[in-house]
N, C-alpha and C positions, 0 to 999 in steps of 0.2 A: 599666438597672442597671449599676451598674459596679461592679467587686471590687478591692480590692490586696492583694498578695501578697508575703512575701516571698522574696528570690532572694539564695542561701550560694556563697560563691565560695572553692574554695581552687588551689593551683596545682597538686595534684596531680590535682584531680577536676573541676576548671573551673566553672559556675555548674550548681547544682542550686534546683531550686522546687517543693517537695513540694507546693504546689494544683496544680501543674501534672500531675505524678504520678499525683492523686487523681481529676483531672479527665476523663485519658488523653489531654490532652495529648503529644505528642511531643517529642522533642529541639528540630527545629524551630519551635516555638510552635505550631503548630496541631494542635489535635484531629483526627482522621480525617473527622468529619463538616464539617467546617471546607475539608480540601484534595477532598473529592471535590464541594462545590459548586462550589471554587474550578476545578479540574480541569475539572467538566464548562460551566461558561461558557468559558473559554479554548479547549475544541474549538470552538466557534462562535464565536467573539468576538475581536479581538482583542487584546490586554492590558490597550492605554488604557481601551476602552469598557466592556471585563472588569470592572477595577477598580470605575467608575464605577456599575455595575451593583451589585455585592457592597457598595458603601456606601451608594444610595439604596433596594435592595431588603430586606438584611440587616443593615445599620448595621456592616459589616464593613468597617473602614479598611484596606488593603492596596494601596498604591503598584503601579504596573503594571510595576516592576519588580524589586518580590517580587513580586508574583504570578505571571510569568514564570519567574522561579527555582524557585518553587512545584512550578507545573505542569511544566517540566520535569526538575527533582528527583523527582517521581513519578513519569513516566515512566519513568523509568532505573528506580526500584525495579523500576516493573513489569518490564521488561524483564528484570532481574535476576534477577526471582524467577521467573519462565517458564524462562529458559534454566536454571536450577539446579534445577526439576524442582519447585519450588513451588508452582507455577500452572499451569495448564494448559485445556483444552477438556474442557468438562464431557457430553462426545458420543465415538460411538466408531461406527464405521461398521457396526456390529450392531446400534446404534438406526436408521439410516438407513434410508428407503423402500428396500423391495425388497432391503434391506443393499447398495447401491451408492454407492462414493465418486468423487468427481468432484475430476480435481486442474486447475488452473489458474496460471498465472505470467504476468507481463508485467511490462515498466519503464514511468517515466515521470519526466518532469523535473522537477525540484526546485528552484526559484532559492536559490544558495547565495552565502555573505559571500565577496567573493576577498580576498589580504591585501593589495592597494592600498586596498580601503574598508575595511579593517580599520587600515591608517594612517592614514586620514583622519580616522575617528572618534576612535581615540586622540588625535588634535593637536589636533580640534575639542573636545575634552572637556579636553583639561590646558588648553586658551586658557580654556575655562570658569571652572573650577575655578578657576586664577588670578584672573580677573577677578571671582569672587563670595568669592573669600579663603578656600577651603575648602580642606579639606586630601585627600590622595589617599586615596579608602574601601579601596583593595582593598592587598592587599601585596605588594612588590615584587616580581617574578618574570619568568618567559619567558612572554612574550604566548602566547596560544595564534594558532597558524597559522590563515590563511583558507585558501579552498578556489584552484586555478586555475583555474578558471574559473566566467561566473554562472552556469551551470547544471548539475546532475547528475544522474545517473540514476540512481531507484531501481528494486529490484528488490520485486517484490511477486509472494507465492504464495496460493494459497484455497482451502478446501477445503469442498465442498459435498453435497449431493445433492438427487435429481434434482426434489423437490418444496421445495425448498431451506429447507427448514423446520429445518434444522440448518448453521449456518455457522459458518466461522472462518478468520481468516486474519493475514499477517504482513509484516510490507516491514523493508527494510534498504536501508542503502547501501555493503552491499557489493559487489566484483563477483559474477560468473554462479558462483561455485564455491562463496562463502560462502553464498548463496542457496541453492543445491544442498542441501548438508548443513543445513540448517534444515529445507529443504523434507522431508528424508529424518526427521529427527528428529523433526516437527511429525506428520507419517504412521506415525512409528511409533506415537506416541503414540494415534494415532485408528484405531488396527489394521487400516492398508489392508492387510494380511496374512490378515485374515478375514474381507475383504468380497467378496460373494460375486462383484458385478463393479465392475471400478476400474478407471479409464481417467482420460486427461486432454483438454482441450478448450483451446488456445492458439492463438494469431494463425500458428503455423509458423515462429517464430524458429531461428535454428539453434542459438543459446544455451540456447533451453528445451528444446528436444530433444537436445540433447544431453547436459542436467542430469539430465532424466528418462530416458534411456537409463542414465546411470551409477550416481545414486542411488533412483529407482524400477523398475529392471528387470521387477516383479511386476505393473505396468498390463498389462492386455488389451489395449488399445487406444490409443493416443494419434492422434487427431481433429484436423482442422483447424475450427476455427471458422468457420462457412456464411459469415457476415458479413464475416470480413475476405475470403474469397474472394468473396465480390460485389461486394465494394470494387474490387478489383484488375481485376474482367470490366466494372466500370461504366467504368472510366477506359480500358481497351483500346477501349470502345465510343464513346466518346465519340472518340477520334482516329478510328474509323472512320465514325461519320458524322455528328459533331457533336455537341455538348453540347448537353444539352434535345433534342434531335430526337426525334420518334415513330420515327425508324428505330433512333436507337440504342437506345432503350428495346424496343424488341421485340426486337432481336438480344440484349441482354442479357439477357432473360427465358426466350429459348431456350435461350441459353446454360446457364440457370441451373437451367430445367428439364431441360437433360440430365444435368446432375452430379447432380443432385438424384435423378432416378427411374432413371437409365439407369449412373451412375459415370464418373469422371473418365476411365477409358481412352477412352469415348465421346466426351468433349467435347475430349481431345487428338486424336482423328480429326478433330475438324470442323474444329479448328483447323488443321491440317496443309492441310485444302483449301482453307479462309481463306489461309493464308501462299503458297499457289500463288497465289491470283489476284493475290496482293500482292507481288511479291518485293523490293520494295524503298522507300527511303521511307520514314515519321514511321508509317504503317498499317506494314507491315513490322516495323520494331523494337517496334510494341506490341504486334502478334499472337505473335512469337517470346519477347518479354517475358514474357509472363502464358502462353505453352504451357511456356517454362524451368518459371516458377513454380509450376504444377499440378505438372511433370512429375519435379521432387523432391519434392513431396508428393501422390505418388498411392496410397503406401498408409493415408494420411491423410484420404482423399477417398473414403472408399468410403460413399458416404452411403444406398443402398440399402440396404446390409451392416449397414450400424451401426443405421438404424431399425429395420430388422425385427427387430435383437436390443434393442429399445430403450435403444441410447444416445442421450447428449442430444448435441447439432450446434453448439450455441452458449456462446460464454463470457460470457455478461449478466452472471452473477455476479462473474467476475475484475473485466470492467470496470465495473462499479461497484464493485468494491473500491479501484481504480486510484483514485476518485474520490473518495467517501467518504476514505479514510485521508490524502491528501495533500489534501484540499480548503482544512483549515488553512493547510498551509504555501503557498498559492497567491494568498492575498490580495493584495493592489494596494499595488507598494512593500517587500515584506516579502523577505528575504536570510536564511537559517539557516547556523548553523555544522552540520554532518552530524549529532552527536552528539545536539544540540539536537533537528532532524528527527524521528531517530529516536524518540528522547523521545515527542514530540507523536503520532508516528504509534504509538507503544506504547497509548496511551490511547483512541484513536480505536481499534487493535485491540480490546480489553477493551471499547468501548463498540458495535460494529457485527460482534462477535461475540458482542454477548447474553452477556455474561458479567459487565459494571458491575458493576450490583446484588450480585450471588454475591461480589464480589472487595472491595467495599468494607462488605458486609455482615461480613463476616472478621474487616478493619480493625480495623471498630467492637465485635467481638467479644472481639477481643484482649487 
């Protein structure tokens, strides 16, 4: 079926369309039910096939780039309305098992536009436009800057518990500081102030700990993640006797079971008489390597300590957040302007913090 309508335009109040009004419609022409389909294909998809998709499934014509605009014009809403106190996590760490919150942060790289491919497309686009005799869509102004360099690193925080049956979390591209304060604001809001135990679970960045030393002071505990410390004993093992070897696999596994049952002060003893028989040499710098690396986070390594008071040892959750939210922006080919990014990664929040539904239910309520 098709409808027409019509659209009053004056210069004080620009075009109005009372079916659109009636319909609930937006400013934008689409309905709510309209951009949270469109939304949730462009977390999976990317615009072209998006598009293509919303006209053979829903007879919805939208070019892949509005629907681009779309999707990241809502994003920024969302974003908008979270950081003003709109929106938020429908959880609060007195629903949590046990009332325990679990914090988490790490980065991860983003391919971003730099402004030499940001001149190129402009040139390649006005040769265009000339040669099909069209005129220029957008209005004249100061280009928006690319990034310097193609890649950037976002910052990502989570917040969990321990049967993770309640999450949520947030990325940005800002630096370690802007991250910080989100991180502080996102926690208050989920009142790690009344949880009975809160700790955090990270890779041992010195960036995260030192964000959560200044805006979460009230953790019990901040944890090294079991995982990236076995990363770091597999690769010290591996110079000592070979990658793939059965030697190195058992010297790592003792390794691992000493931090594990016994605490890291233990397995910086063994390492100490490891580094005697080695004093020098490629073995050498990888046993002093990975004893540095325990040896500033040893009170992060008390993995005895922490079980028996049941905390959790691993961040699965962060890194699958890490994954989940920029999974988008990671496709083959694909350059974001940061703003854009964000965008994209605001939706992916809302949709992988269990909150969609609740937040475009709203919308439609409106």
């Amino acid at each position: 079926m098709e409808f027409s309508r019509s659209v009053y335009w004056s210069a004080q109040n620009g075009s109005v369309a009372p079916l659109d009004t009636l319909l609930g419609i937006d400013k934008d022409r689409y309905s709510a039910g309209i951009r949270e389909m469109a939304c949730r294909l462009s977390l999976n998809e990317a615009f072209v096939p998006a598009s293509e998709v919303l006209a053979r499934t829903a007879q919805l014509f939208i070019s892949h780039s509005a629907l681009r605009d779309l999707a990241q014009r809502e994003g920024r809403r969302v974003e908008q309305s979270i950081r003003r106190g709109q929106y938020g996590p429908d959880w609060t760490s007195e629903d949590c098992t046990y009332q325990a919150l679990i914090v988490g942060a790490d980065g991860v790289m983003v391919p971003t536009v730099t402004d030499e491919q940001k001149r190129k497309r402009r040139g390649t686009e006005a040769l265009r436009r000339q040669e099909q005799g069209r005129k220029r869509g957008r209005k004249p102004g100061r280009p928006k800057s690319g990034s310097d360099g193609s890649y950037k690193e976002f910052k990502i925080v989570s917040f969990y518990d321990p049967d993770k049956s309640h999450k949520y979390a947030m990325g940005t591209s800002g630096n370690h500081e802007v991250l910080g304060r989100r991180m502080r604001r996102e926690a208050i809001k989920l009142g790690i102030g009344r949880a009975r135990r809160k700790s955090s679970v990270t890779d041992g960045a010195e960036w995260i700990a030192k964000q959560c030393a200044i805006q979460l002071p009230m953790l019990d505990e901040n944890i090294l993640d079991y995982y990236h410390l076995r990363d770091n004993v597999i690769a010290a093992a591996q110079v000592l006797y070979g990658e793939g070897t059965a030697t190195a696999r058992v010297w790592r596994e003792e390794m691992m079971g000493i931090v594990w049952n016994r605490g890291s002060l233990v397995m910086l003893d063994k390492l100490s008489n490891y580094l005697r028989r080695h004093r020098q040499g490629p073995k050498h710098k990888a046993l002093a390597s990975l004893r540095e690396y325990v040896a500033k986070r040893v009170h992060m390594t008390d993995y005895p300590s922490f079980r028996q008071a049941g905390y959790d040892c691993g961040s699965g959750p962060t890194e699958s957040f890490c994954g989940t939210l920029t999974a988008r922006l990671k496709g083959r080919g694909m350059r974001w302007d940061k703003d854009n990014a964000e965008a994209i990664m605001a939706l992916g929040r809302l949709y992988y913090s269990n909150l969609w539904r609740d937040y475009w239910s709203r919308l439609r309520a409106a």
